[in-house]
Kinemage of the C-alpha trace (Angstrom):
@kinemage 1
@onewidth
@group {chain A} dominant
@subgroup {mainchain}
@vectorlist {calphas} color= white
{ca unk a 1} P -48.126 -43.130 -104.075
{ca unk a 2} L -47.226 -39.873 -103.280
{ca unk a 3} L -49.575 -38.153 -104.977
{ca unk a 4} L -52.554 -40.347 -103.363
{ca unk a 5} L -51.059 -39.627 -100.058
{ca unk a 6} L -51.300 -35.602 -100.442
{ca unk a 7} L -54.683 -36.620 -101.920
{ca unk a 8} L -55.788 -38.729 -98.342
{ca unk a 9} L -54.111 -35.846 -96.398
{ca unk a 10} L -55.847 -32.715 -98.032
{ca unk a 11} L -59.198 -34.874 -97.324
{ca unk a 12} L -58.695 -35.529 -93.965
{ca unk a 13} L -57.622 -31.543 -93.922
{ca unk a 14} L -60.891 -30.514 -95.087
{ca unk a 15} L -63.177 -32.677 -92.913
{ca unk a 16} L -61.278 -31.460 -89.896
{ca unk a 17} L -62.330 -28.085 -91.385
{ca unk a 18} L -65.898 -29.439 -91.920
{ca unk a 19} L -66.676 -30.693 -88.554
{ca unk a 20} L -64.924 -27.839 -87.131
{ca unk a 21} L -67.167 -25.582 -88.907
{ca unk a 22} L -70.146 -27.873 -87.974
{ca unk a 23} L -69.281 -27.444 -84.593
{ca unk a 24} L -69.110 -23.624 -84.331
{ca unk a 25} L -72.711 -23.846 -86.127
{ca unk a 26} L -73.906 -26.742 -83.431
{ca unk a 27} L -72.780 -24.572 -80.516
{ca unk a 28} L -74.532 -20.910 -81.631
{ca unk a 29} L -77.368 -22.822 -82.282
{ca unk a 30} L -77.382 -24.227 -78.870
{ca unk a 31} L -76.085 -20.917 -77.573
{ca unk a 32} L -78.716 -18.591 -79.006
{ca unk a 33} L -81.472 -17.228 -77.234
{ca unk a 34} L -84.998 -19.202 -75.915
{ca unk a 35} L -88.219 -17.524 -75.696
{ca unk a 36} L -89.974 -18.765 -72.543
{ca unk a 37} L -93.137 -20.188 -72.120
{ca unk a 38} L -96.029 -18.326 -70.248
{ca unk a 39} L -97.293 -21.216 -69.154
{ca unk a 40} L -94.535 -24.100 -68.600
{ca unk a 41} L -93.083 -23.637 -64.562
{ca unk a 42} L -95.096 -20.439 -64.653
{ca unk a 43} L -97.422 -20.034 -61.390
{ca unk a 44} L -98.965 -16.391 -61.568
{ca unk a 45} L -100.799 -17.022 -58.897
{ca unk a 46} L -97.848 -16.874 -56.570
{ca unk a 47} L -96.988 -14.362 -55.098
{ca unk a 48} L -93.675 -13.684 -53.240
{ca unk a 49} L -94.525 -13.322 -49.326
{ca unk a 50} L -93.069 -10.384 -47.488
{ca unk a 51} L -91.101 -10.717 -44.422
{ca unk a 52} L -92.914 -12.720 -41.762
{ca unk a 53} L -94.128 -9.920 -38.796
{ca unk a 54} L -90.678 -8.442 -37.227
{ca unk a 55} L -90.013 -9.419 -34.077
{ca unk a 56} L -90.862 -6.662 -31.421
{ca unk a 57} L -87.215 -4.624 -31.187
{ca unk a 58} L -85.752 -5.558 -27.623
{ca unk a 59} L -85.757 -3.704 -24.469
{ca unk a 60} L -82.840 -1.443 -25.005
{ca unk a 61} L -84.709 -0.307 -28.350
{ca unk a 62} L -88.663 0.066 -27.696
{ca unk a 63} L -88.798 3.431 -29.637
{ca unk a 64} L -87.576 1.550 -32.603
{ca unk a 65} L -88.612 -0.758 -35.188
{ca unk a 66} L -88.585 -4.291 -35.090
{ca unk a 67} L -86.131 -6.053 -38.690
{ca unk a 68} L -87.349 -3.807 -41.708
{ca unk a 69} L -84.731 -4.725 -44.450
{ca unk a 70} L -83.201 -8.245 -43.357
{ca unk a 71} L -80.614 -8.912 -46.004
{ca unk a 72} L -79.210 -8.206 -49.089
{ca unk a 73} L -82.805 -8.645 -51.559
{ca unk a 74} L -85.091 -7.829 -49.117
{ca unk a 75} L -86.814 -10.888 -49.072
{ca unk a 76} L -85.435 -15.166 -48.493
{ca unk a 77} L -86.155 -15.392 -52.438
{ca unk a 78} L -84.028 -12.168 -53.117
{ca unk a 79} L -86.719 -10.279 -55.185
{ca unk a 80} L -85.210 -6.792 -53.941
{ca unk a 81} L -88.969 -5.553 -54.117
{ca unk a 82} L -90.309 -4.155 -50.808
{ca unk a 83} L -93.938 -4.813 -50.594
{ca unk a 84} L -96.137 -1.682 -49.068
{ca unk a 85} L -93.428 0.609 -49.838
{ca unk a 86} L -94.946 4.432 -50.312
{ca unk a 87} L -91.654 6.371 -50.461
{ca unk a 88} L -91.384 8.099 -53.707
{ca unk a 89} L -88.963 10.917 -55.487
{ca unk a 90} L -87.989 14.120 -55.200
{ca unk a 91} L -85.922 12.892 -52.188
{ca unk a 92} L -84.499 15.224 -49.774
{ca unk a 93} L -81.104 14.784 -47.747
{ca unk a 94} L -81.198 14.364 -44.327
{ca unk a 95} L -77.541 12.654 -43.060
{ca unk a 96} L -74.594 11.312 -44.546
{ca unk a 97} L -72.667 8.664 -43.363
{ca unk a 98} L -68.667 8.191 -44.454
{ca unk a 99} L -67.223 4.880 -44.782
{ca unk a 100} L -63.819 6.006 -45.207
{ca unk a 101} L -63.364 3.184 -48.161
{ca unk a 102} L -66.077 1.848 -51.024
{ca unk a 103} L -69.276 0.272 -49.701
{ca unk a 104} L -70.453 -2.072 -52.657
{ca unk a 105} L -73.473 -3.515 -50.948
{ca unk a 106} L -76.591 -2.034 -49.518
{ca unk a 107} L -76.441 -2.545 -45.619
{ca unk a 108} L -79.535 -4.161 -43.673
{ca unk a 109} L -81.702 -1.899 -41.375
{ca unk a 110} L -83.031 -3.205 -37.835
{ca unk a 111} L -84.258 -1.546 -34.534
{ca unk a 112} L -83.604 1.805 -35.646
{ca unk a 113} L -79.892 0.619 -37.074
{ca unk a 114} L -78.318 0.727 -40.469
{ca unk a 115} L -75.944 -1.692 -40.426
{ca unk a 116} L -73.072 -0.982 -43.163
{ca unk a 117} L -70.192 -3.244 -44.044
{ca unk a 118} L -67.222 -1.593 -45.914
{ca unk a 119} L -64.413 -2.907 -48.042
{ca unk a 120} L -62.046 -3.376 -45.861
{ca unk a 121} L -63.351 -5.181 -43.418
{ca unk a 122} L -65.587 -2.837 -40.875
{ca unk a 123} L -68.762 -3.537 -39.882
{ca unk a 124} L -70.694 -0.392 -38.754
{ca unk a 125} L -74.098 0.191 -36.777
{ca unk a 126} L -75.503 3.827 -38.110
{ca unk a 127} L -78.134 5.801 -36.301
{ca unk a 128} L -81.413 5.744 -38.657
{ca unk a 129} L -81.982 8.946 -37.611
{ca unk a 130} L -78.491 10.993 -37.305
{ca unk a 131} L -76.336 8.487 -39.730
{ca unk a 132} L -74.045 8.728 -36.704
{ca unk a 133} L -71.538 5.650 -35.959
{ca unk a 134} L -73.372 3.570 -32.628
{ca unk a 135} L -70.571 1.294 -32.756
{ca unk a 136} L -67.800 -0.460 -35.183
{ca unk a 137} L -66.278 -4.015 -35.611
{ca unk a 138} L -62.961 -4.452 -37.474
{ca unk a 139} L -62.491 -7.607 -38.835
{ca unk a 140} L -58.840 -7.434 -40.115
{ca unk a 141} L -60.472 -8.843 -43.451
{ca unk a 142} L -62.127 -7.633 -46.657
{ca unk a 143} L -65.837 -7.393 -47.644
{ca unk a 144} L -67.638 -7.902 -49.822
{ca unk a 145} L -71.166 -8.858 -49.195
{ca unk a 146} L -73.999 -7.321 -47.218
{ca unk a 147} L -74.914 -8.404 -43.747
{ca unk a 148} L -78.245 -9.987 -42.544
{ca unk a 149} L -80.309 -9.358 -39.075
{ca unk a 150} L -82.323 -12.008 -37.171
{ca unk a 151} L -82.943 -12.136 -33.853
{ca unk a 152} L -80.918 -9.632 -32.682
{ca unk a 153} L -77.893 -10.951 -34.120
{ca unk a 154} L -75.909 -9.406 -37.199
{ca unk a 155} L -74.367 -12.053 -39.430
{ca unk a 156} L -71.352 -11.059 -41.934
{ca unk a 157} L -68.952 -13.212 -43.988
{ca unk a 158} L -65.370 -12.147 -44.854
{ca unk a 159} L -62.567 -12.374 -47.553
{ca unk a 160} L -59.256 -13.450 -46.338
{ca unk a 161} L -56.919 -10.710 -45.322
{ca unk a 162} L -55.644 -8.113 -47.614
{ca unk a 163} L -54.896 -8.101 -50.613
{ca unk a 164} L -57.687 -10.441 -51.208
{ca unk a 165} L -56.483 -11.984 -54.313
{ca unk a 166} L -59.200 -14.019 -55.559
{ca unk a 167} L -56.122 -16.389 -57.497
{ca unk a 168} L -55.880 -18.194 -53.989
{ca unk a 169} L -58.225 -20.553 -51.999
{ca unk a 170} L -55.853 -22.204 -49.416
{ca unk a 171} L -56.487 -18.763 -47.665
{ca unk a 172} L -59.355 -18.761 -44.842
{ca unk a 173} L -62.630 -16.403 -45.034
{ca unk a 174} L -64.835 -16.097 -41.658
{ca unk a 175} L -68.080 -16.289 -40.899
{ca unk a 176} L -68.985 -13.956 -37.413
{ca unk a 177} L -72.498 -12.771 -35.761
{ca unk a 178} L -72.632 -9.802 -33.770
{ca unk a 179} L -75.361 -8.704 -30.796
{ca unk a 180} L -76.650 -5.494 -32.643
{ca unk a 181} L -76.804 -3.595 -29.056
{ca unk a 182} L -72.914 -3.198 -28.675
{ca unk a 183} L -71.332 -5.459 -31.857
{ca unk a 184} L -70.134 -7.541 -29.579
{ca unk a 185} L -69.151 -11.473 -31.048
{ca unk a 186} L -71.272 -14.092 -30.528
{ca unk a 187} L -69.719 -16.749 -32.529
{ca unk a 188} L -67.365 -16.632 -35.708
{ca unk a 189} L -66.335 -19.803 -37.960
{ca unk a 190} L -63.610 -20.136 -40.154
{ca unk a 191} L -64.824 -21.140 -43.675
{ca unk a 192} L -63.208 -20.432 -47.122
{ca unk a 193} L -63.121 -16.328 -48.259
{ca unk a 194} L -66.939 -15.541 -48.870
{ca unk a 195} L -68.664 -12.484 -50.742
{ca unk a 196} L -71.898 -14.511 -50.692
{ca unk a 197} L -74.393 -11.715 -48.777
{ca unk a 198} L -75.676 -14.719 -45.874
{ca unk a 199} L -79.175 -15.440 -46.182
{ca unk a 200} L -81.210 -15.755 -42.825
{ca unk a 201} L -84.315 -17.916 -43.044
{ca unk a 202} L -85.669 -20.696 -40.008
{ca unk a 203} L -82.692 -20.816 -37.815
{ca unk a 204} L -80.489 -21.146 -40.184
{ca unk a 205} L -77.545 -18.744 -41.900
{ca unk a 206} L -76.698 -19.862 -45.765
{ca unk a 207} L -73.011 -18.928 -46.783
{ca unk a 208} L -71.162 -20.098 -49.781
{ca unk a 209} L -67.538 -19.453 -50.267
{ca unk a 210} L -64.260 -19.666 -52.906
{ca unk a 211} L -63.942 -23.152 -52.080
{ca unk a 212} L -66.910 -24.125 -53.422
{ca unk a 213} L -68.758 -25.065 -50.124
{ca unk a 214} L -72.369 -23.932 -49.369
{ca unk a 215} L -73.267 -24.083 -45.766
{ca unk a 216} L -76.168 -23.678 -43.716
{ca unk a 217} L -75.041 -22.958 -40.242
{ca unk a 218} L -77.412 -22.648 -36.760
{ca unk a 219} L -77.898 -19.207 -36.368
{ca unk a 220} L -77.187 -19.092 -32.696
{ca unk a 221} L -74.216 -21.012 -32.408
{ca unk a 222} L -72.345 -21.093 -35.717
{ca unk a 223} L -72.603 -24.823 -36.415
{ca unk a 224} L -72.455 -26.756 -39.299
{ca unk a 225} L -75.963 -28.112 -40.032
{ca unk a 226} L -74.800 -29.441 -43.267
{ca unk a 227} L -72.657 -28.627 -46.653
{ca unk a 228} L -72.743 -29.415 -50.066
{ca unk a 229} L -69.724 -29.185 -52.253
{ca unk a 230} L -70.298 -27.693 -55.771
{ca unk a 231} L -67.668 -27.715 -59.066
{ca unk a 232} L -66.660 -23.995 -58.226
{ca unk a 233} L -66.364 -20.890 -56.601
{ca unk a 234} L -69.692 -19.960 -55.216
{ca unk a 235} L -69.413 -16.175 -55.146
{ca unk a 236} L -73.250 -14.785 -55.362
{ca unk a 237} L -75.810 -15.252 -52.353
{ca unk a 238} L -78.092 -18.270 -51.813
{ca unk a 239} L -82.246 -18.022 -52.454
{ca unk a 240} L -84.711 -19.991 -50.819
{ca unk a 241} L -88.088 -20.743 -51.806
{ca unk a 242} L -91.132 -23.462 -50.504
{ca unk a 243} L -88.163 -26.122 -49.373
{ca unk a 244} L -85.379 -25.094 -51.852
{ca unk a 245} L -82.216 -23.350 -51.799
{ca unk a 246} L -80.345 -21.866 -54.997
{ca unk a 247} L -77.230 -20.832 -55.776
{ca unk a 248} L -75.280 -20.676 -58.667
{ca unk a 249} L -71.265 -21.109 -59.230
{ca unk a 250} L -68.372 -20.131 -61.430
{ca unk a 251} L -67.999 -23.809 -63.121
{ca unk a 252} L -71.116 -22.037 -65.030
{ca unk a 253} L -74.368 -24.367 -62.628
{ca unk a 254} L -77.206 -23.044 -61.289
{ca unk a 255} L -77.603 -25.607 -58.101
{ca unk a 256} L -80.866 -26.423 -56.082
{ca unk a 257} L -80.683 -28.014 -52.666
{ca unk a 258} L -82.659 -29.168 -49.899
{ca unk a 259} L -83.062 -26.361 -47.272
{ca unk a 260} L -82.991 -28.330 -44.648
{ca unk a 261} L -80.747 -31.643 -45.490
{ca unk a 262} L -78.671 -29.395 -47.969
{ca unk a 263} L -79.562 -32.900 -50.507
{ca unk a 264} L -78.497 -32.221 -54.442
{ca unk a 265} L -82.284 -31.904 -56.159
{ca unk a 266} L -80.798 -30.622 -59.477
{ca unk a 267} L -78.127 -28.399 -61.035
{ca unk a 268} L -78.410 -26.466 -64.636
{ca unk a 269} L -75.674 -25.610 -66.772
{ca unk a 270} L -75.689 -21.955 -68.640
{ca unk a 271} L -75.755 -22.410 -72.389
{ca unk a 272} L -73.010 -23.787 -74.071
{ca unk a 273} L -70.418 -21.142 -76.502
{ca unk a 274} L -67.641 -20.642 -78.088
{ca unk a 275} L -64.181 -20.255 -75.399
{ca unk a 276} L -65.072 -20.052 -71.851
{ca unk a 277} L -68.570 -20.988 -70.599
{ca unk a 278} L -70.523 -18.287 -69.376
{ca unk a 279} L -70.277 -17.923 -64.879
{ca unk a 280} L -72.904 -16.934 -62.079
{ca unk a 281} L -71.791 -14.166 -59.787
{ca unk a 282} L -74.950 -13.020 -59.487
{ca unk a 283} L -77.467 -13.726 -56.775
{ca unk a 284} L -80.736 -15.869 -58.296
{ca unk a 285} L -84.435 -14.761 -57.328
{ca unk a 286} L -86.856 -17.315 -57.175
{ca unk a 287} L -90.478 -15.820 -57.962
{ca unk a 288} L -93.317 -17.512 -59.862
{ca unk a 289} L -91.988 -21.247 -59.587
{ca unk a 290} L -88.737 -20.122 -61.721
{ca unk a 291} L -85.349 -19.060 -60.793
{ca unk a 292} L -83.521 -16.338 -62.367
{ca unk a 293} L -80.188 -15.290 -62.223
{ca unk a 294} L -77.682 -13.407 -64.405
{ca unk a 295} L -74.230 -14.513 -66.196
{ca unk a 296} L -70.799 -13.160 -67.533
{ca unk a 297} L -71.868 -14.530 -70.656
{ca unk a 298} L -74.032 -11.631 -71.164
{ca unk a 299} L -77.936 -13.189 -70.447
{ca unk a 300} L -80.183 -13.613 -67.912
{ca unk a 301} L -81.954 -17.473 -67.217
{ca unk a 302} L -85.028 -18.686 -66.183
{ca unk a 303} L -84.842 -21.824 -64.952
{ca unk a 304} L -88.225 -23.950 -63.322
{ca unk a 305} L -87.750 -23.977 -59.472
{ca unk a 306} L -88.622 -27.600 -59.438
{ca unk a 307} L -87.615 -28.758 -62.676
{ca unk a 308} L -84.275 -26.995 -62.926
{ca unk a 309} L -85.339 -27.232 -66.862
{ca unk a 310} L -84.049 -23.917 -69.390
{ca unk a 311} L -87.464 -21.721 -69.498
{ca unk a 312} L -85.621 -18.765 -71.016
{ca unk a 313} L -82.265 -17.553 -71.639
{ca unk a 314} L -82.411 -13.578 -73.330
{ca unk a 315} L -78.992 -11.797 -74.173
{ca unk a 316} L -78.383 -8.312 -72.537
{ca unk a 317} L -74.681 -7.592 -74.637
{ca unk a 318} L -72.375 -7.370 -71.624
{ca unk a 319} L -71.794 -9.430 -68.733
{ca unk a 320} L -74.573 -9.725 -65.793
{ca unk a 321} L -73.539 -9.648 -62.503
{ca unk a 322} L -76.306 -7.844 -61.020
{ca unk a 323} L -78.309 -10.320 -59.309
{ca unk a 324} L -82.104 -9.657 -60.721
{ca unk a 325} L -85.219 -7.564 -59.082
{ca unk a 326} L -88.444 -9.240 -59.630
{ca unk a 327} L -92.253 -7.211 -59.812
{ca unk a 328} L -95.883 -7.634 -61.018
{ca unk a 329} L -94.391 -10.681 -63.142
{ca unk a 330} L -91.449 -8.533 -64.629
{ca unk a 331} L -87.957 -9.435 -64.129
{ca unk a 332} L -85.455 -5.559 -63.875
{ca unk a 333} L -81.631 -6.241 -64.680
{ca unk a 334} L -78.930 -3.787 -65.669
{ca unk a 335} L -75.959 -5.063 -68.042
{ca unk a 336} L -72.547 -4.376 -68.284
{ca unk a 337} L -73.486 -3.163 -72.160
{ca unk a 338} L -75.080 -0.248 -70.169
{ca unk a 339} L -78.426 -1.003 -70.895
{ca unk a 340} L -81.256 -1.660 -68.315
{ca unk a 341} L -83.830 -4.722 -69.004
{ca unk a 342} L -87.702 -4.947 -67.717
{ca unk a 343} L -88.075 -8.532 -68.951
{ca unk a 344} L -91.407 -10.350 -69.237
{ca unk a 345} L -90.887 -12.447 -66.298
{ca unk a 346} L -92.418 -15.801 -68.165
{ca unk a 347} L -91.027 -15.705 -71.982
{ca unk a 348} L -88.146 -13.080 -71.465
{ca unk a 349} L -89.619 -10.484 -73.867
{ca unk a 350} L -88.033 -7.158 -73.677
{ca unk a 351} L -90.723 -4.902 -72.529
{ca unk a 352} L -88.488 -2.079 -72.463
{ca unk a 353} L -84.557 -1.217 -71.837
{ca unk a 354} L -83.102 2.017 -70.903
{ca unk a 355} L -79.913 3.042 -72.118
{ca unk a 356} L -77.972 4.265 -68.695
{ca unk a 357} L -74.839 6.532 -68.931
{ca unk a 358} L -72.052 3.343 -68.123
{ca unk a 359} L -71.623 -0.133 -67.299
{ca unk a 360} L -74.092 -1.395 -64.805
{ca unk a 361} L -72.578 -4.146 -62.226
{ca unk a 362} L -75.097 -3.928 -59.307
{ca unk a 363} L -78.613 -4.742 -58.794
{ca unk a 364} L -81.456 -2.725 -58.566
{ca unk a 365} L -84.617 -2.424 -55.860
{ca unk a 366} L -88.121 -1.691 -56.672
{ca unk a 367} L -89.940 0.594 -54.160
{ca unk a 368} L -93.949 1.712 -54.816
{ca unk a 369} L -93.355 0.918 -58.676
{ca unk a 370} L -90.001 2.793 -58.858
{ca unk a 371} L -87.220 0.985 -60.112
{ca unk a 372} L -83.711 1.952 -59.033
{ca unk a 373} L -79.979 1.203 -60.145
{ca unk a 374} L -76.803 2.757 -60.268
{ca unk a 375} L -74.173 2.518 -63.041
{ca unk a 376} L -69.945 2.287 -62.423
{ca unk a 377} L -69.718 5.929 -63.492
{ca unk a 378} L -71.598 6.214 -59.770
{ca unk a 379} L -74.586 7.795 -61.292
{ca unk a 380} L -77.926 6.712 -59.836
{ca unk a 381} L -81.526 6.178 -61.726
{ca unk a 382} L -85.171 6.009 -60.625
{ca unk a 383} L -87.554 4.726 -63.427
{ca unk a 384} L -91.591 4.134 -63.744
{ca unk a 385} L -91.481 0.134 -63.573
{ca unk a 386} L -93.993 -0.081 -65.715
{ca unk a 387} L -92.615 2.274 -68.566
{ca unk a 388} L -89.155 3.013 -68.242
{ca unk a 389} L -89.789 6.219 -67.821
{ca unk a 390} L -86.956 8.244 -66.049
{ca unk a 391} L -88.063 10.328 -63.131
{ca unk a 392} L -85.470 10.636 -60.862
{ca unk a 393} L -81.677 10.612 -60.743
{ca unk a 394} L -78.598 10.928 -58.215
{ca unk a 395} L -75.239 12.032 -58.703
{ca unk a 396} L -73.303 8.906 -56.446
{ca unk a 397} L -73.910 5.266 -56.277
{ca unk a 398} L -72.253 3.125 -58.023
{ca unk a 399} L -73.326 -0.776 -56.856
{ca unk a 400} L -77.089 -1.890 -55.548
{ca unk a 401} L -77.985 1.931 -54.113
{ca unk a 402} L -81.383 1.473 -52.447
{ca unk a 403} L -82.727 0.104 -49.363
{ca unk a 404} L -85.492 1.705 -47.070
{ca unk a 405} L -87.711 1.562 -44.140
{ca unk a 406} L -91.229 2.989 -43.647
{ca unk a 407} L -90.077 6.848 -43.918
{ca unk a 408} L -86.585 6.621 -45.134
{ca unk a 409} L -84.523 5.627 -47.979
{ca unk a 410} L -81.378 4.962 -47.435
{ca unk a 411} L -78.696 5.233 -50.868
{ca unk a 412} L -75.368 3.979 -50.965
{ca unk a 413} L -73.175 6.210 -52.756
{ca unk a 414} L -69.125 5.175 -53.624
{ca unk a 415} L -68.180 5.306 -49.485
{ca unk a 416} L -71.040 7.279 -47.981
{ca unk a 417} L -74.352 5.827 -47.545
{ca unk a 418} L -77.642 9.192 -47.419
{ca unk a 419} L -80.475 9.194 -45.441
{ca unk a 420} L -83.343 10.747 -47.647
{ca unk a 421} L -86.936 11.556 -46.866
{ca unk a 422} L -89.274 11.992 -49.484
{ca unk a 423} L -89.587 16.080 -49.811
């Protein structure tokens, strides 16, 4: 009796083993990479828009330009490529502005304005042409995100107050907009703490935060048009494109809303693996009827805009957090693994990497077929788009470094953002 009883037992033992095994074999099968399709979700003929026409600047700044870089990407669908864009290394120095603490994104540039948001909590208006201080807002809070310009406001979202933990989420975050002449508030709202860079598009301002609440507020008053609750933090910014918002979270969904009714349309899961699944801190683009976006489980998706189906999933070996730069149907993506990606934007296909000198956490901006990044050893690179090719570099930087205007570009070093002219 015995005996049959060790027998029964030492079965049981190794079919645990078996379908254990079987598992870890089911899930890197599932979890491996997928070659897209060049024609499935894949519209070449569309093209991302630029900007619509800025605005004509306001009274107090006719010598000035109108909105040149709205928001952290550029563009609504976040494709961090600046259409028309001439401005091309050597670059020479003309300004320096001090933050007095890190500045880990890009700022937005309007009627002759930089305006730069630091870690801890200061929102600053910069000359375009001196890199002096016009005029500063202190918040109290800590920042993380980059602000956005429409009509004459400046929209920012905040952390809760230091030290920030992100362990917490029965602490408050903020949402406040700002006339650009003097930084004076025009409205603020309490939400959950945000690092989602707001997104500006028809009236509305598009803000996620730790809670995991997306909301799309009036841009002139601060209220709530609607929200939509997802399963998770929702720490990257929001993309729109046609009728669509996107977003992804940390319980590892990309999510695709309504723009205007904020309506659930479909959410996407990143592949499945071994321990925790992969998150999304990174920002999505939307270009070419997909959406891509980058994980902490090392790979950058492609999902179809309207289908919300897997088109490609391609493995970088580190985490992603950079939110992705998209050109002439390539997709430009730095890893934590150090390396930097030019992915064919419908299959994934490396076209070529670029082996930087550390861990690469920010994303990168294509100007006149240059494609720049920095890496956390605050080193930053300018490469040919279409080669790889390195032609430029910069000894600071250290997050997203590049934003410009018609003449200048503007790179954000550690605390100090430069104002460069081409020589």
């Amino acid at each position: 009796m015995k005996k049959r009883l060790v027998i029964g037992l030492s079965a049981l033992a190794l079919a645990g083993v078996g379908a254990a095994a079987a598992y870890v074999l089911y899930v890197r099968s599932q979890g491996g990479d997928v070659r897209g399709s060049s024609t499935i979700d894949f519209v070449t003929t569309e093209t991302t828009p630029p900007p619509p026409p800025p605005p004509p600047p306001p009274k107090h700044h006719r010598r000035a330009q109108g909105v040149v870089w709205p928001q952290f990407g550029y563009d609504t669908a976040r494709t961090h490529f600046a259409v028309g864009s001439s401005l091309r290394p050597p670059f020479r120095r003309l300004w320096i502005f001090h933050g007095r603490s890190l500045i880990e994104f890009p700022p937005a540039v309007a009627y002759g304005r930089l305006f730069v948001a630091t870690s801890t909590g200061r929102l600053y208006a910069v000359s375009e042409r001196t890199g002096r201080k016009i005029w500063v807002r202190t918040s109290g809070r800590c920042t993380a995100a980059s602000p956005a310009v429409a009509d004459e406001l400046v929209v920012e979202v905040y952390l809760n107050r230091p030290p920030c933990s992100s362990m917490r989420t029965d602490i408050d975050g903020r949402v406040g907009a700002y006339d650009v002449r003097r930084g004076k508030v025009v409205w603020s709202r309490t939400i959950g703490p945000s690092e989602t860079s707001p997104l500006v598009a028809r009236g509305l301002v598009f803000v996620g935060d730790w809670r995991g609440d997306v909301y799309a507020l009036a841009l002139r008053t601060g209220r709530i048009r609607w929200r939509f609750h997802a399963g998770g933090k929702v720490k990257g910014g929001i993309a729109l494109a046609g009728d669509r918002v996107f977003f992804g979270a940390y319980d590892g969904h990309v999510y695709a809303l309504g723009a205007g009714s904020g309506k659930l349309l479909w959410e996407a899961s990143s592949q499945p693996r071994l321990g925790a699944q992969g998150t999304f801190y990174s920002t999505p683009a939307a270009a070419y009827g997909r959406v891509y976006v980058g994980s902490t489980d090392g790979k950058v998706y492609s999902y179809g805009a309207a289908s919300g189906e897997l088109r490609f999933a391609i493995s970088t070996g580190g985490y992603v957090y950079g939110s992705p730069a998209i050109s002439h149907e390539r997709v430009y993506i730095g890893s934590y693994s150090g390396r930097f990606y030019a992915l064919d934007a419908a299959t994934g296909d490396v076209k070529w990497s670029f082996a930087a000198n550390g861990p690469i956490s920010g994303s990168a901006t294509v100007l006149d077929g240059i494609v720049y990044f920095s890496t956390l050893k605050e080193r930053t690179y300018g490469l040919d788009a279409a080669t790889g090719k390195l032609l430029w570099s910069f000894p600071d930087g250290k997050f997203s470094p590049v934003v410009a205007d018609e003449k200048h570009v503007y790179l954000v070093g550690f605390g100090r953002v430069y104002g460069m002219v081409p020589r």
